[in-house]
N, C-alpha and C positions, 0 to 999 in steps of 0.2 A: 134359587141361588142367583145372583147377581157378580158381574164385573168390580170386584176388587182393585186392580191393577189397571192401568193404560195397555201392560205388553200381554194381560192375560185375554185370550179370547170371551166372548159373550158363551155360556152357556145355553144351549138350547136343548142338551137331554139331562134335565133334573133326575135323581133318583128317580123320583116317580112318574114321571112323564114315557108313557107308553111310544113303542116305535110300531110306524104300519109296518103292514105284511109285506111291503113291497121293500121297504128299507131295510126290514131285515134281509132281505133276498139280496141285496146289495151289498150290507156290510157281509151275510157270509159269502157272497163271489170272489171279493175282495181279501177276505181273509184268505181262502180257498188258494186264490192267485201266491201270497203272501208265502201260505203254509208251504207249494208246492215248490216256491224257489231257494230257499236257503238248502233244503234238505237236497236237493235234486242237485245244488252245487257241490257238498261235501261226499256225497255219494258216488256224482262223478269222478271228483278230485282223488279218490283212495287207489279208483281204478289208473289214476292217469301216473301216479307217485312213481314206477317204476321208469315210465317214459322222460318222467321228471329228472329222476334220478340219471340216466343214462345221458341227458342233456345234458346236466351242469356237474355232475360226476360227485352225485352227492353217497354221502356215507350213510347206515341207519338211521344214527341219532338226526344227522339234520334233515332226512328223510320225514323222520316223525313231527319236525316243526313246523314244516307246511300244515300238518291237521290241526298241531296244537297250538300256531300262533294263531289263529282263525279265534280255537274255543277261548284262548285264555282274554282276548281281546274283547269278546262278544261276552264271556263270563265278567270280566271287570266293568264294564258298565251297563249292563242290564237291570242288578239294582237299581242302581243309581239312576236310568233313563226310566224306569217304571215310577218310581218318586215324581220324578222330573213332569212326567205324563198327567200324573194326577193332580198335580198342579197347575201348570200348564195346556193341559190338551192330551189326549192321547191321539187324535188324529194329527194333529201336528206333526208329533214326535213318530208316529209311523208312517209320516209322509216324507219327513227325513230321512228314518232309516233305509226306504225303501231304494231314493234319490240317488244316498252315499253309496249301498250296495249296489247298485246297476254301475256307478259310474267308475267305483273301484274294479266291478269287472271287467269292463273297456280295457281299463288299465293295464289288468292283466295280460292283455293279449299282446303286452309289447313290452313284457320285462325282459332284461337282457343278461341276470345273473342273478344267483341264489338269496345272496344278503335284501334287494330288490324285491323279491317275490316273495320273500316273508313277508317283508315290512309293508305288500300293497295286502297279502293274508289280513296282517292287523288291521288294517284301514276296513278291511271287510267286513270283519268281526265287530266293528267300531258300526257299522251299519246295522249290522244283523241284532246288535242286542237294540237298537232302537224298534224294531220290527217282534223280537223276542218280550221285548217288557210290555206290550201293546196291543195282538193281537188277538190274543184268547181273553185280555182285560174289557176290549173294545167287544168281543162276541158274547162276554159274559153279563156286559152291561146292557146288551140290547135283548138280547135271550132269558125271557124269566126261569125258573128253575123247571117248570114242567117240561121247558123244549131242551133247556139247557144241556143235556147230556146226549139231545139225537144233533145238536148243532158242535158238539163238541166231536163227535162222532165223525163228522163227515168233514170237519177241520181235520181231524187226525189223519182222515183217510186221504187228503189232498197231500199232508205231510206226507207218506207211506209211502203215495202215489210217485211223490218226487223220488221220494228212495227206491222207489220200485224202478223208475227207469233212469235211473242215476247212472246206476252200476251198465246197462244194458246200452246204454245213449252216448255215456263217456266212454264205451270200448272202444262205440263203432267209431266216435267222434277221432280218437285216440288212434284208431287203428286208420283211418283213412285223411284224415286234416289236419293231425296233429293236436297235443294235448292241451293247445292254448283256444280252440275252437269251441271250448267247453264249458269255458269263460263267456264267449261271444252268444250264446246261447239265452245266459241269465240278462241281457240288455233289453231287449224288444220285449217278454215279462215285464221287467220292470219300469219301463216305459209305459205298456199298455194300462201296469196297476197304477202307478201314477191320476193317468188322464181319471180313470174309472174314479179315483178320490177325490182328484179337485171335481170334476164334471156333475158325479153322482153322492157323494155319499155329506148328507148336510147335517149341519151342527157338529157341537163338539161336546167331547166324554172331560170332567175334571172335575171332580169330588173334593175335592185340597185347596180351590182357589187362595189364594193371601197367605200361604202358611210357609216356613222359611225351609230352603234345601239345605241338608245336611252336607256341607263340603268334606266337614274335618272325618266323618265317620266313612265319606265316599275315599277319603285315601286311602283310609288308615283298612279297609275293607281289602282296596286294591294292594295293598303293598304285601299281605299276607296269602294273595291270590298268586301274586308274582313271587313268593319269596318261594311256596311248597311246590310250583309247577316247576320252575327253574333248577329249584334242590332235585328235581325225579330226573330229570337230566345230566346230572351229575354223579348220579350217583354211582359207582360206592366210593367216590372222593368225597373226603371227609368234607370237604365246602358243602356238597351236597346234602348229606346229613344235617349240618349244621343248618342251613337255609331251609330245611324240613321243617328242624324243630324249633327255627323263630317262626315260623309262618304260623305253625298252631300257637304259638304264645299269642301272637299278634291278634290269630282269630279270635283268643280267649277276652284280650282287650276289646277288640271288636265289640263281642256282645254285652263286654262290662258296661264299655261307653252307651253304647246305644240306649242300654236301661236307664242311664240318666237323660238324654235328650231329652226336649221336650218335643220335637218333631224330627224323628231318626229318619236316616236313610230306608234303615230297614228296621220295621217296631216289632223289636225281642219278643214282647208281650204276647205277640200273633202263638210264636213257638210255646212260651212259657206257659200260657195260659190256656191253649185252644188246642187240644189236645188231638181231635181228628187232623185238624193242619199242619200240625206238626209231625206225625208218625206218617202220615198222606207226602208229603216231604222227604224225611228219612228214607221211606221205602224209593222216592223215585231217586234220589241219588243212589243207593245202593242198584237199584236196577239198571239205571244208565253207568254207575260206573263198573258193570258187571256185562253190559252186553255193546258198549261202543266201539268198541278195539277188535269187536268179533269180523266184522268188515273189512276192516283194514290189515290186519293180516291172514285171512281168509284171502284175502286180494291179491298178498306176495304171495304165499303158500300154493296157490294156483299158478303164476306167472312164472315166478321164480321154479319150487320143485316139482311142479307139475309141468312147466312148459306149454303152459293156456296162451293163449294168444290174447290180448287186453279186451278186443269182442267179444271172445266166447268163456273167459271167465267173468265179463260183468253179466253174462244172460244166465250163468249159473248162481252168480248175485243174487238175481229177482228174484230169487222163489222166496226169499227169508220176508221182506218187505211187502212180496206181493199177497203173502198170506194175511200177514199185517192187515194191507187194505180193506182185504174183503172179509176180517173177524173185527174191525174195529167200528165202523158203524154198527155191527150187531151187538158188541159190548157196550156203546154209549149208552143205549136204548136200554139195554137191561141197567144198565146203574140207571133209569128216571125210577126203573119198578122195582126193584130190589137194592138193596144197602151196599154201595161201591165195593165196599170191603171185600167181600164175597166173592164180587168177578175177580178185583186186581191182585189178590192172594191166590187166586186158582190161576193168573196169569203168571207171576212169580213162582207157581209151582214147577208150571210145563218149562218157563224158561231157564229155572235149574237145570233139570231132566235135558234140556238140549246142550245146556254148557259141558254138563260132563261128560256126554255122551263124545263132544269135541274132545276131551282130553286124550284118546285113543286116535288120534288122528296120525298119519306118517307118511311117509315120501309112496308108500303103495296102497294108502286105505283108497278103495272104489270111489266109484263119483258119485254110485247111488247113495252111498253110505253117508255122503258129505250133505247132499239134497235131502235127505232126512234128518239130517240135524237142523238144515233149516228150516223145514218147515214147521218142526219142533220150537225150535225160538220164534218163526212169527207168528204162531198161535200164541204162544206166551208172551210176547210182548203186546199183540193184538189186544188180548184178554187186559189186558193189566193198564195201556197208557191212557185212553178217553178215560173210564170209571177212576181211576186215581186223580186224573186233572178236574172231574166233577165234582173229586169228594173236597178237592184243594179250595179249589174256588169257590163252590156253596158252603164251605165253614166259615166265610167271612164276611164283614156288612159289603156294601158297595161302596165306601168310603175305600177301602183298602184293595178292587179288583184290580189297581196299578202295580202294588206291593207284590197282592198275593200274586200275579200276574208274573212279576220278574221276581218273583222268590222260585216259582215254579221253574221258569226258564233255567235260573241263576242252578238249582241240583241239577237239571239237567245237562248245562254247561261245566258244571264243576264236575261234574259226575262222569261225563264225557271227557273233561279234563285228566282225573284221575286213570279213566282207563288208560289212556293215553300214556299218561307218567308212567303207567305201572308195565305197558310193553316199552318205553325207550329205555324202562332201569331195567327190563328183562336183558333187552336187548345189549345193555350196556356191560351187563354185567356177565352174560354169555358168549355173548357176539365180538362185542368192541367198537369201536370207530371205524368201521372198515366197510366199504361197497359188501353189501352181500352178493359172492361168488359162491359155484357148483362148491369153492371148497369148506366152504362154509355154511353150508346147508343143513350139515347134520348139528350143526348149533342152532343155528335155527328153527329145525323140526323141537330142539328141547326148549328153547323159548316157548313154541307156541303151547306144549305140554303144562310147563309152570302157569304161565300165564290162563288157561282153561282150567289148573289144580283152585287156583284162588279167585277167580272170578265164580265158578261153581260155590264156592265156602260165603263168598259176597250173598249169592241169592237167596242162601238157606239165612243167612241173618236178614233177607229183603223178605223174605216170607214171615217170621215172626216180627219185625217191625210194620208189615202190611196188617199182620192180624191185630195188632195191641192199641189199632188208630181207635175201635168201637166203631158204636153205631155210629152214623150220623144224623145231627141234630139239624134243625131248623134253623133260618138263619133270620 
């Protein structure tokens, strides 16, 4: 493959051109570095919302936009930067995102009011999906399919790793320097992975050279991203509703349009026609939009009617993530030898089994009782995210590991998005606009009831779309 363009880079890893043993050890470091910093930022941030809150005297709803300006940010262009990758570079494009996120975090450490500290969120998100549409494209292209799922494994685990000390790092950080220290953190990371990219990691991934970006499908994608997360905030005013149900109309156009493209943002065809990609898909938005909101109000629920201190509820944090870590290299490894499906539906299973078990939760349920639901979910989400990302990514050529790359990301962020939406409309519609106080607690405690009723109901539908993906085929 040769330079088509002046602005496009020289290609130096062709499809078929084999990477040493030593480059891969570079690009997974780098990943590694990559996977542990976005996660290790929002994990901290969940713990830090209440300090947040008490600072700028925020109410629930704009409480929840601090998480959810991040996802919806990072969800609205991660298609579209995964396209862009494939095109273009994907080392480029994650050497960008890597840049914008460290610098936006700086930032953070000097906001001076609410409306500000959204809008550096989105600037973050604007980072992180550059980093989201690129990393696991860029580990999937150098990793042939035999190592592919013990390298996916131990990406996941550096993910985990950040969540594992997210919750445990942003208390202490929170509880002794303040909540904007937590920010300062993600800098010197992103600095380090920087030098590591320009210094070590050579050539460039881009399967697409010459071929044209989808602008008009990258709006019309975004505008229906923005219309259904904006409507969960509003809800139950009728605006709400109403911005719900343009937002599915829009998605509907979305994928009408796309089918005519000739070179889409994102190609329908992958869903329509490729049948383990798409249920591989399905299942991971239903599981993320079933287990990301479990964090975050586990987070008040402790601070708030528990009276945890921000250190010693995020170290009751780790146990969910830290389980994660250490089942999720062992599940990469079984999806090289057995059929994804198998582990990530037996993942999906346990992680029902711990959502419901939350539903029983209340202002007196034990601590042990709480610590067992966690470890219940990080076994189930352990089992279920490496083997699902394996089955995602080896159902498609290597022309498309940008696409399938930020299609992955993209349920991940939406799905995270949704959970999201689905506690500020709990929230909204139980609670209100209003600072959660002692007097408001006992609305609270039934929020988090609803919210665990129908994130359990999500998984049981994430189990039968985990099972109906099939075997997987050869790619």
């Amino acid at each position: 493959m040769t330079d088509t363009t002046s602005d496009v880079p020289l290609i130096c890893h062709t499809p078929d051109a084999p990477v040493s043993h030593a480059g891969k050890r570079i690009v997974l470091l780098i990943a590694i570095l990559s996977g542990f910093l976005t996660p290790f930022d929002g994990s901290a941030v969940n713990i830090a919302l209440p300090a947040m809150a008490a600072e700028f005297h925020m109410d629930a709803i704009s409480l929840s936009w601090v998480a959810t300006a991040y996802l919806l940010a990072a969800a609205l262009f991660l298609v579209p930067f995964g396209r862009i990758a494939d095109i273009y570079g994907r080392k480029r494009i994650f050497l960008y995102g890597i840049a914008i996120f460290s610098f936006s975090s700086l930032v953070m450490t000097m906001v001076p009011a609410t409306g500000l500290l959204i809008a550096i969120r989105i600037l973050q998100g604007f980072g992180g999906a550059m980093i989201f549409g690129t990393s696991i494209a860029i580990l999937t292209s150098v990793f042939p399919p035999g190592e592919r799922g013990k390298a996916l494994g131990i990406y996941t685990t550096a993910v985990y790793s950040g969540l594992t000390l997210g919750p445990f790092l942003g208390g202490v950080l929170t509880q002794y320097f303040g909540w904007r220290s937590i920010f300062l953190v993600n800098v010197p990371i992103g600095i380090i992975t920087c030098i590591l990219i320009l210094w070590k990691l050579d050539g460039e991934w881009a399967e697409c050279v010459g071929e044209r970006f989808d602008r008009a499908g990258s709006v019309i994608y975004a505008g229906a991203l923005i219309a259904v997360m904006y409507g969960f905030s509003l809800v139950p005013d009728s605006t709400g509703i109403v911005l719900i149900g343009a937002g599915i109309i829009i998605s509907i156009i979305f994928a009408l349009y796309e089918m005519r493209v000739p070179a889409p943002v994102l190609d329908m065809r992958l869903l329509f026609r490729n049948r383990v990609f798409a249920f591989s898909n399905l299942a991971s938005l239903i599981n993320y939009s079933a287990t990301f909101a479990v964090t975050f109000l586990l987070s008040l629920d402790l601070q708030y009617t528990k009276g945890f201190s921000p250190e010693y509820a995020g170290l009751i944090l780790i146990v969910q993530p830290a389980v994660m870590a250490l089942v999720s290299p062992v599940a990469g490894r079984l999806s090289d030898r057995i059929d994804p499906q198998i582990v990530a539906s037996a993942g999906m299973g346990f992680t029902a089994i711990g959502l419901f078990l939350l539903v029983f939760l209340s202002e007196s349920t034990p601590l042990w009782y709480m610590l067992a639901c966690l470890v219940v979910l990080g076994l189930g989400f352990g089992l279920f995210s490496s083997p699902n990302t394996n089955a995602i990514m080896s159902a498609v050529e290597k022309r498309y590991y940008g696409v399938a790359s930020g299609m992955n990301g993209t349920m991940r962020l939406v799905g995270q998005m949704l959970s999201m939406g689905i506690a500020m409309m709990l929230f909204s519609l139980i609670i209100g606009r209003v600072e959660i106080t002692p007097a408001y607690y006992p609305r609270f405690i039934e929020s988090l009831h609803y919210a665990f009723v129908l994130f359990t109901i999500f998984c049981v539908f994430g189990i039968a779309a985990s099972l109906m993906r099939g075997k997987q085929q050869p790619v």
